[in-house]
N, C-alpha and C positions, 0 to 999 in steps of 0.2 A: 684466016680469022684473026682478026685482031687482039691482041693481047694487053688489054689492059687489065685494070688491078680487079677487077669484077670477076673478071674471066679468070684470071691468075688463080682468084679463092674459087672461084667457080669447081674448073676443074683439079684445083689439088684436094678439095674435101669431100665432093661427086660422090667418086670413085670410092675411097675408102670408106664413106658412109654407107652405098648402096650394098657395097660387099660385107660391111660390118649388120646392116640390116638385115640380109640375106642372110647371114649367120644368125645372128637372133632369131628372127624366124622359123628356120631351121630347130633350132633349140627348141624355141618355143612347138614349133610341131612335134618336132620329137618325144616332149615331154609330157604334151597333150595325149601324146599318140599311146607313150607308153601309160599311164592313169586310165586314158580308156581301156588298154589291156588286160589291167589289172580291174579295172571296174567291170568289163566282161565276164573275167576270172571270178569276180566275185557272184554278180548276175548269174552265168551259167551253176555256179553251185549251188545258187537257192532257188533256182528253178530245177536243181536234179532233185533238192530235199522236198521241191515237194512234189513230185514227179513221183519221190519213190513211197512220201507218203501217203500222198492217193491212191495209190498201187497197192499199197502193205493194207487201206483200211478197204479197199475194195477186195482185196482175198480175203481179208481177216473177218471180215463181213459174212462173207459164204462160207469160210472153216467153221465158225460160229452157230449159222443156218443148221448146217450138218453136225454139228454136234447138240444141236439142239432138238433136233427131228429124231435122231436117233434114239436118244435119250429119252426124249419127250413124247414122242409121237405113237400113239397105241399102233394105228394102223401100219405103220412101217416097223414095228416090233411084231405085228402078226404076221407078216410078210416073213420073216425070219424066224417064225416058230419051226421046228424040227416037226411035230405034233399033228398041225395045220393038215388039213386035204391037199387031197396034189391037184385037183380041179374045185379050186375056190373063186370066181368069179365075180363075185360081187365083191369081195375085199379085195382080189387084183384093181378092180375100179378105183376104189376109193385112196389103196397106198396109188394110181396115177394120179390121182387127184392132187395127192401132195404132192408126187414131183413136177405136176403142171404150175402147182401153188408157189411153189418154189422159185421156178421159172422166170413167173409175175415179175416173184416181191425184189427179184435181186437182174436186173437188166445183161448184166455180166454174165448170165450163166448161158451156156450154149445147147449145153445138152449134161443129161442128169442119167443114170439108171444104176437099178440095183442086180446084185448078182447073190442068188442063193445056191451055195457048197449043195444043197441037198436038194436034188433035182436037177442040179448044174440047170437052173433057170435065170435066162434073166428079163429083168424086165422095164421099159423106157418110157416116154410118156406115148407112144405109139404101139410098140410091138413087145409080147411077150414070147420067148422065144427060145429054146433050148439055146445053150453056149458052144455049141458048135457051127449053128448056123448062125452065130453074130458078128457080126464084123471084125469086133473088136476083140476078139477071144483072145489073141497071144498078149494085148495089154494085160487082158486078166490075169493071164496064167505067169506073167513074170511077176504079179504083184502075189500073187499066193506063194509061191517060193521065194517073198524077196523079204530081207530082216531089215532093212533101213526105217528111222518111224516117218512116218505119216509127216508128209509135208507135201509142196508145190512141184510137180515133176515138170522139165523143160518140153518145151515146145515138141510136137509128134504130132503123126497124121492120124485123123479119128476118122472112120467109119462106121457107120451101124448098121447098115446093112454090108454086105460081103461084098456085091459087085454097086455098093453105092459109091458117091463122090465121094471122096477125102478131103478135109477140113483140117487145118492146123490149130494146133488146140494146147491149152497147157491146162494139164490133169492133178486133181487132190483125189487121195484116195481115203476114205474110213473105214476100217472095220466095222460090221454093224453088231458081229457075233467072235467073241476069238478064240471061242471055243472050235469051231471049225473054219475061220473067217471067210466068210458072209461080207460082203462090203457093198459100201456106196461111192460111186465113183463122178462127180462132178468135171466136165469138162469147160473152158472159154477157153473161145477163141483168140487168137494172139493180133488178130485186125481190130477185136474191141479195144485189146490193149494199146495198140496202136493209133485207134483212134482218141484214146483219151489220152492220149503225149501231144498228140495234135491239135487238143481241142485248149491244151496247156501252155503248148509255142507254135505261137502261128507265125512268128519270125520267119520268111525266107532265109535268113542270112545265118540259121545255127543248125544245127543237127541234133538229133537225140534222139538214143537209143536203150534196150535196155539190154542187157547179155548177162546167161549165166553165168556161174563161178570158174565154167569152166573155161569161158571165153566165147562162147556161143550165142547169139546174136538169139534173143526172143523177141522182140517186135521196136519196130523204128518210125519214126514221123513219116519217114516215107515212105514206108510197106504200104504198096496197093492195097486199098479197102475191100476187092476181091480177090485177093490172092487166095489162091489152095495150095501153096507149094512153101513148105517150111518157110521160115522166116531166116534159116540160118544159111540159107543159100544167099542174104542181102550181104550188098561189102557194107563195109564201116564209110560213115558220109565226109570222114576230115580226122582233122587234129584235134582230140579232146582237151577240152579246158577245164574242166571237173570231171570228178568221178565219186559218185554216191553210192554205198553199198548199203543193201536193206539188211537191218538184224534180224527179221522177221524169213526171208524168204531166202538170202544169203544172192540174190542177186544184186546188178548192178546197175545203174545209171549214169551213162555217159554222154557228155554235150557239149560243141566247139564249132567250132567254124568249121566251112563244105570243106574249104583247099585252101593251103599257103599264095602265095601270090608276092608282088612287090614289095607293099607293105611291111609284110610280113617277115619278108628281106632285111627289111630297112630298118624295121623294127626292133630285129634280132642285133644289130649292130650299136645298140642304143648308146652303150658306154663310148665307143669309140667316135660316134657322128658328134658326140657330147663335146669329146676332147679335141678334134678338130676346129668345132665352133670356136672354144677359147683360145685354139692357138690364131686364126684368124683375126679375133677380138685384140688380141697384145699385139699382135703385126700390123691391125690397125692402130692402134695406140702410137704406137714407135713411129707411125708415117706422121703424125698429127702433130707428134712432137715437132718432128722435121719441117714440114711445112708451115708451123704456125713460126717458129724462128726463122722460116726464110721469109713469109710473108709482116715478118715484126718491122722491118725496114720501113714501109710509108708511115707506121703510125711514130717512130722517132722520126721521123723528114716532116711530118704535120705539126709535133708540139716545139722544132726546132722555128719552125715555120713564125708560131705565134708568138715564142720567147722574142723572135726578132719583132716582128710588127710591136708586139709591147713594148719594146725599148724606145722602136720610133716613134710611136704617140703618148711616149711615158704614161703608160697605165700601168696602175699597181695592181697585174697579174704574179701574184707570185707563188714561185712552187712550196709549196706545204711540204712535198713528199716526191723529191726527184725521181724516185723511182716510180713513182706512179704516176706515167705522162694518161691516163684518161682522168684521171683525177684533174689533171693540171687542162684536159681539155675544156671539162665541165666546166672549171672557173672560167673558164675564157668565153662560156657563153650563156654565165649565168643568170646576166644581165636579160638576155635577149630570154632564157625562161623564164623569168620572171614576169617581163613585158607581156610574153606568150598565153600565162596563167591568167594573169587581167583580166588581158582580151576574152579568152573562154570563159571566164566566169561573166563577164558581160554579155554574152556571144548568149550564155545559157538562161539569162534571166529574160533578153530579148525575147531569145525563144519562146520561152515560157510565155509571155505577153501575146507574141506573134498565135503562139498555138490557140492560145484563149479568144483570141480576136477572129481567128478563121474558123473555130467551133462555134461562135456568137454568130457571126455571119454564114456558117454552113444551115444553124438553125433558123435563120431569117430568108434564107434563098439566098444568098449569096452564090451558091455554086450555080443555081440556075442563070445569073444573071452577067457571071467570070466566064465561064465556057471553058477552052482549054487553059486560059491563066489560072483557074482553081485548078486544077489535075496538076499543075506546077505545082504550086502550093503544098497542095497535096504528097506529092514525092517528096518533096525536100521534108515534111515532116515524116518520113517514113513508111506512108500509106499510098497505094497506086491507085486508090480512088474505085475500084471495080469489083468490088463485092456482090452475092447470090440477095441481098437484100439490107433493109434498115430496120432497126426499130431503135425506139428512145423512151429512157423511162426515164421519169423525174421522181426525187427522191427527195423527200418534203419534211422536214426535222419536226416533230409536233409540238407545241405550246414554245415557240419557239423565245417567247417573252420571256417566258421564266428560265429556261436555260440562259440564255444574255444574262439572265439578274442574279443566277446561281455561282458562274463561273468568269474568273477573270479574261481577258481575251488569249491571253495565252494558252488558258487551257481550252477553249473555246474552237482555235486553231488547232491542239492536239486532238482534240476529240474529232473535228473534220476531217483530218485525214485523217484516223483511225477506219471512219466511216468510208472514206473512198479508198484504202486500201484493201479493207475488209472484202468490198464492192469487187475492186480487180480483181481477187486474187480466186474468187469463186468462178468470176468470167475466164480466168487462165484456163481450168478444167473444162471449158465448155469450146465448141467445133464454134466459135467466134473471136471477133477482136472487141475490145471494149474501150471508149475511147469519152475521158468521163472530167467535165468542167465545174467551178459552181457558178451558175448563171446567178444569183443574188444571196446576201447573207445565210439564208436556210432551206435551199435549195438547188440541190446536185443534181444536173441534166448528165447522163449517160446512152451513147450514142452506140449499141449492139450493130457491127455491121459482120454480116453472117458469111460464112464461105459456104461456096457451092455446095459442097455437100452437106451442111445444115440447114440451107436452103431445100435442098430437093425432099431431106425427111422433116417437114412442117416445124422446125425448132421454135421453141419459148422461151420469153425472157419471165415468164410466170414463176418455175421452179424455183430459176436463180434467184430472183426479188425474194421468193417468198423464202428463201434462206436465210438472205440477208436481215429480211425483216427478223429474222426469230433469231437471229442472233445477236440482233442488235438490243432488241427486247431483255435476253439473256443476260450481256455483259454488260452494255452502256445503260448509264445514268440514262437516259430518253429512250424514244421510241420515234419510230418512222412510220408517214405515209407514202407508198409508191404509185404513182400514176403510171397506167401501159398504154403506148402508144399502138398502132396498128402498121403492120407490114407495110411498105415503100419498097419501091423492086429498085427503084432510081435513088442517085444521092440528091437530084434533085425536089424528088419529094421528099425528101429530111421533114422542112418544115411541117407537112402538113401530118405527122408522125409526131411531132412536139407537140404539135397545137392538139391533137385529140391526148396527150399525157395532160395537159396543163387542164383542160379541158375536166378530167378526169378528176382532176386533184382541186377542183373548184368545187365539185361535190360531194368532200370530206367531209364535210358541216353536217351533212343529212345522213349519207353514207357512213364515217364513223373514222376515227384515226386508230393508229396499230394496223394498217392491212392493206392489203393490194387494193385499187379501186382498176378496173380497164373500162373499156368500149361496153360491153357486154351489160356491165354494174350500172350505167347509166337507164336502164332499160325495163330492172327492177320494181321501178315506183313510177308512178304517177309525177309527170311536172308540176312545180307546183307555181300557182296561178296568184299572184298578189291579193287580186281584186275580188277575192273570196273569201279572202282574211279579213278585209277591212271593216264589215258591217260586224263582227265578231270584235272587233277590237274595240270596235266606237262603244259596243254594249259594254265592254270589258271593262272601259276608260270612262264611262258615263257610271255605270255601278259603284268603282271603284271609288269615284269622285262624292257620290250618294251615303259611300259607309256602308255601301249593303254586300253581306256576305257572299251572296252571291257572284264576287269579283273574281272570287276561288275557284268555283266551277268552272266559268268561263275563261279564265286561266287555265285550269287544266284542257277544257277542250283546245280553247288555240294550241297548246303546246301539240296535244293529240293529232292535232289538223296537218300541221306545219312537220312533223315527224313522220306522217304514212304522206309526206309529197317528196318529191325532189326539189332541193333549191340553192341555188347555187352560193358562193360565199356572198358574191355581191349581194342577191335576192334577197339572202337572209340579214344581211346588215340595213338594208334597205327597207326590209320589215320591221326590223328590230328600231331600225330609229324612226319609222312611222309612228310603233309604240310609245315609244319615247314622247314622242312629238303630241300625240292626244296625251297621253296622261300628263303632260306639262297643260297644256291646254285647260283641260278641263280642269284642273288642279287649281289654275290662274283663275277660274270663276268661284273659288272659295271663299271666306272670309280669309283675312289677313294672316291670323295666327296659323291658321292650317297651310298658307300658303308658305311661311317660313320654315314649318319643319318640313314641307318638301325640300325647300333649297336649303340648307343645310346639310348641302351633300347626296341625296340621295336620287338625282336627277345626274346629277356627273359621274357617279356609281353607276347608274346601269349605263349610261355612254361609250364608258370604260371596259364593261364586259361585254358590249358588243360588240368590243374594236377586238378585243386581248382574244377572248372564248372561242377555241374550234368546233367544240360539237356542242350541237341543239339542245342536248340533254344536260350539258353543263351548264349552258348559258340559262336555261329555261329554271334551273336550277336555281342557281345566283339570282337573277331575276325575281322567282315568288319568294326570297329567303328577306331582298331590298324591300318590295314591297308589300310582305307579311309585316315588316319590321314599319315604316312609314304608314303603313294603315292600321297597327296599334296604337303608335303614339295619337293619331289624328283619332282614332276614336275613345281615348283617354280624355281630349281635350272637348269632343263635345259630349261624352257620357257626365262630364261637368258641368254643362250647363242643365238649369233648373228646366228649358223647355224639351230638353231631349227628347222625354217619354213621350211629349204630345207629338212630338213630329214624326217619331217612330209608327204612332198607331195612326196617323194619317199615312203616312206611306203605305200603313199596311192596310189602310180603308182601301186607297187607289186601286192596289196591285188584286185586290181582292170586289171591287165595283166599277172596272175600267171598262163595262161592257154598259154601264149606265148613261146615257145621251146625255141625262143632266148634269154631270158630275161637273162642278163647278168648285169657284174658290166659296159664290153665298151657299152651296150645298153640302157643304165642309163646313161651315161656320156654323149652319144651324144643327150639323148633326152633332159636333161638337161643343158649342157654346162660343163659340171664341169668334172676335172680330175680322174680320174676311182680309182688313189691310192687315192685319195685324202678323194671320197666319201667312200670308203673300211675304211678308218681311221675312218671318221667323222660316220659311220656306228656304228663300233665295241664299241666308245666311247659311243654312244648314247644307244644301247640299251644292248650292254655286249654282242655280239655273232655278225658271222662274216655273211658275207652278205647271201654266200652259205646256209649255216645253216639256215639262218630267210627264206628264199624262198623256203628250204626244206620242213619246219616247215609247210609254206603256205599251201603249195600243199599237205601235208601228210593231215592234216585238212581237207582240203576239199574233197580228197579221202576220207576220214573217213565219213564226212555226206554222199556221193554217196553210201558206201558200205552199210551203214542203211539204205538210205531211195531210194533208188534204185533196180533192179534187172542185171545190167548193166554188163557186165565180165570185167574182172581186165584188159584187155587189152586197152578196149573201155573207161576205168576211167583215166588210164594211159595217154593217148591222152587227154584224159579233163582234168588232171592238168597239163599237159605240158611236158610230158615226150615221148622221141618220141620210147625209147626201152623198152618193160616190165620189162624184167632183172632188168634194172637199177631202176623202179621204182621199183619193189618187194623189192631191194637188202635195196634200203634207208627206206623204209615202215619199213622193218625187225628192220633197229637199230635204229629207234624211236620208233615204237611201243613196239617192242621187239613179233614180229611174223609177218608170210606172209599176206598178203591181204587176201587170200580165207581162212584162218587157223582164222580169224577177224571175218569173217563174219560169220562162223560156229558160234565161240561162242556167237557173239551177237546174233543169233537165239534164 
């Protein structure tokens, strides 16, 4: 193996690292090991305290029972009358009754009976039975000669009948009379006991036990649930780690590990594995020392190396601090970091450009059209390009004007990335990668590309958006609309995942800004159709033009119309400057004066809000606020002239006799007195259109309600606006509506 200066360091600090690792480690286990010990130690003590306290309230529970019963209980004090019959049957019943009752209420008890001094009877929830022929008799008879008081006797085998099974059982005994003591003797079982240690550590890996004072084992996790054979024949399971002793019953609780083992070995040596780690730690130390001064040699042979070359291309490298030859290396390639740093900061804005260019072109198809030189691309910006799916949501700043007009561009700039940070850092917590550009001044495209397993459980980018939105709502001066794009399994459907966001976010105008718009939102409402607005407009724009109040109504229905459709931004600006466009029109058929307080601003006005306004209900707003405002002042200026009144109650003759075939300009003249040129003049002046035309206008209108809300034929409608030849009403129908009567009513269908 070759030995050069690699290998030199290789192998001199290897060695002494692995071994000093290995020591650590060491330690480290050892230290862990011992904390778990003692965290055992602690575990196993609170599980004895409550081992022994569930034990203390489950006896104390049934000493209770029985001093209750005694006391309390008529029928079990008749039982104990001296007085009583010797063959009383029916009260034998009822005192079994209560030690059956007994039995019930307390799960714990195994077996109950009483023993009466006088008749030497006793008697169980089964058998009544003189005290010789009971099983149990030599219990009794030590408890009658015995002076100890009344507590928990250890573990013994119970019978009740004489040649029955034996039961291991732990006995309370009461006096019921102590006059001749009469007693009640309560037995369980020491397998209930056992089972409720078990039902307390279901650990395989501990033991627990409970033994009396005396050292005698009363019941263990592990005593078979069918055992009849004391409990004190069980060995002990291990090495105890606690020991609980009951005040209540003076037994004990013990609990520890089965067996010692390696560990355990290992464990016990704690102090000493300790002091061996650190003597290994200092004798690595010492080697470190040693080999870093043998290996000192190349890096004084390296800065002898560059004091020389400095000399021979006199550059003024010079030592600050001879003792510090990496000091003196740095200087020597300062230059070259310097260069280096440049470069990277260049390196990084490139990137920057480059990345924004292959997000632009990832959303145009681009990658469909690169093939493997995108997947290039793709790695080097740190992406492998093979994701469980795409989605793209575009994130759309709302009223985007007035922010521009609020904030200088600096802040402008803060506040966007606040937004696409905000954006990241919600996607960090989510089974995706987010990968987020701003495609135009107010407008962050975000590219969700999903990993397989958010792929497989149907993942949304709904949630996230809908976070961001409300949080943005919360903290930032503005608000956000998001458009959702729909699943792409490929990168190369990207684009078609952009275009249903972009899609989406065209119908904020109708749908509404603050909120998610997706796929689904477009589906809502009804499209809305231009060319069903227009006959609505022209009435709106012809009223308008006329002074008559009724420009309000129809205003509010267009707005009504245009609000329950869908329409996209274009559609809507496109309507809004058809609007525009008749009320300039009709406006320009005014007189003069009327025609200057339109231009005087209030035709650029609403231009303005069609451009600026996101949603319908603002703009619709704005809108009747301009021309509330422009249809006072115009009706100020003809409420001034002297003929206003006549021309008022001629309009209101028309609108009111527009079904009369004669209504003419000489049938106006003579109803009212006045010169036929005269009122034709005073007409044209007043509301910008000549007489003919306004009574066409009339009657075309009220054809138009007849043909909705009627089933009436164009002939019979013709007659009810006044028309006494169809032709002629067809002909005029045609060049205002711009279509025949029956061709109308088809399409309103």
């Amino acid at each position: 193996m070759r030995k050069n200066w690699f290998n030199r360091l290789l192998l001199s600090y290897l060695p002494v690292l692995f071994v000093v690792s290995l020591s650590l480690l060491l330690m480290t286990y050892l230290t862990l090991s011992e904390m778990a010990k003692r965290s055992a130690v602690r575990a196993n003590e609170l599980l004895s305290q409550s081992i022994v306290q569930k034990i203390d309230d489950a006896l104390m529970s049934i000493d209770e029972m029985m001093i209750r019963e005694i006391l309390g209980n008529d029928k079990l004090k008749s039982f104990f009358h001296d007085d009583r019959p010797e063959d009383n049957r029916y009260d034998d019943y009822q005192t079994v009754a209560v030690l059956r009752g007994m039995m019930e209420e307390n799960r714990f008890i195994d077996s109950v009976y009483l023993y009466r001094v006088t008749g030497r009877m006793v008697l169980t929830p089964s058998t009544f039975t003189g005290i010789d022929d009971f099983g149990d008799k030599e219990f009794v008879g030590r408890q009658l000669t015995s002076l100890t008081p009344h507590r928990w006797l250890g573990t013994r085998l119970y019978r009740e009948q004489p040649n029955g099974q034996p039961v291991s059982v732990i006995s309370l005994v009461k006096f019921a009379n102590l006059s001749d003591k009469s007693m009640m003797v309560v037995n369980v079982r020491t397998d209930k006991i056992s089972e409720l240690i078990r039902k307390m550590s279901d650990s395989n890996l501990n033991f627990v036990e409970l033994v009396e004072a005396n050292g005698e084992l009363l019941a263990s996790k592990d005593a078979r649930e069918d055992a009849t054979e004391p409990t004190d024949k069980l060995q002990s399971g291990g090495k105890p780690l606690s020991s609980v002793q009951s005040s209540y019953t003076g037994w004990t609780v013990r609990s520890g590990m089965y067996r010692e083992n390696i560990v355990d070995w290992v464990s016990s040596m704690f102090y000493l594995w300790i002091s061996l780690g650190f003597l290994v730690i200092i004798l690595g130390i010492v080697w470190l020392v040693y080999v870093t001064r043998r290996n000192y040699k190349p890096i004084r042979s390296i800065t002898d190396r560059i004091e020389d070359y400095a000399k021979q291309k006199q550059q003024s490298l010079k030592r600050e601090d001879k003792a510090d030859e990496f000091k003196y290396i740095e200087t020597a390639i300062e230059d070259l970091l310097d260069q280096s740093s440049l470069l990277q900061e260049e390196n990084k804005e490139n990137l920057a450009y480059r990345k924004r260019h292959v997000f632009l072109a990832m959303l145009e198809g681009g990658a469909s059209a690169q093939g493997d030189k995108w997947k290039g691309e793709m790695n080097k910006l740190g992406l492998d390009g093979s994701f469980g799916g795409y989605f793209v949501v575009l994130i759309e700043m709302d009223r985007y004007a007035e922010f521009a007009a609020q904030f200088s561009r600096r802040d402008q700039f803060l506040l966007k990335h606040v937004l696409s940070k905000g954006n990241q850092e919600l996607a960090d917590s989510e089974p995706v990668q987010a990968w987020s550009e701003w495609v135009n001044p107010y407008r962050l495209a975000v590219v969700y590309m999903l990993e397989d397993c958010a792929a497989a459980t149907g993942w949304e980018p709904a949630p996230v958006s809908e976070k961001l939105r409300a949080w943005v709502e919360e903290n930032l001066t503005f608000t956000i609309t998001i458009g959702i794009g729909t699943l792409q399994k490929d990168i190369e459907h990207v684009p078609e995942s952009y275009r249903r966001a972009a899609d989406a976010l065209n119908y904020k105008s109708s749908l509404g800004t603050n909120r998610l718009i997706g796929s689904s939102d477009l589906t809502t409402m009804p499209q809305g159709e231009m060319f069903k607005q227009l006959h609505l407009i022209r009435a709106l724009c012809q009223s308008f033009r006329s002074g008559d109040k009724e420009w309000e109504k129809l205003f509010h229905d267009l707005h009504g119309m245009v609000r329950s459709q869908l329409f996209s931004r274009d559609d809507l600006v496109s309507l809004l400057s058809y609007l525009i466009h008749h009320l300039h029109k009709e406006v320009m058929e005014l007189p003069a004066e009327l025609q200057d307080i339109w231009n005087k601003g209030f035709h650029d006005r609403l231009h303005e809000i069609a451009e600026q306004k996101e949603n319908v209900d603002e703009i619709f707003a704005e809108f009747r606020g301009i021309l509330e405002e422009a249809s006072g002042q115009m009706r100020d200026v003809r409420e001034n002239r002297h003929h206003n009144q006549l021309i008022h109650h001629v309009k209101k003759y028309i609108g009111e006799n527009y079904a009369n075939p004669d209504l003419s300009l000489a049938h106006l003249s003579d109803e009212f007195g006045v010169n036929a040129s005269y009122l034709s003049r005073l007409f044209k002046e007043q509301f910008g259109e000549k007489f003919n035309d306004y009574v066409a206008q009339v009657r075309v209108e009220k054809a138009v309600e007849l043909l909705r809300e009627t089933e009436e034929t164009v002939n019979d409608i013709a007659a009810a606006v006044g028309y006494t030849h169809t032709l002629t009403f067809i002909r005029v129908f045609k060049k205002l509506m711009g279509n025949t009567p029956g061709n109308y009513r088809k399409d309103m269908a």
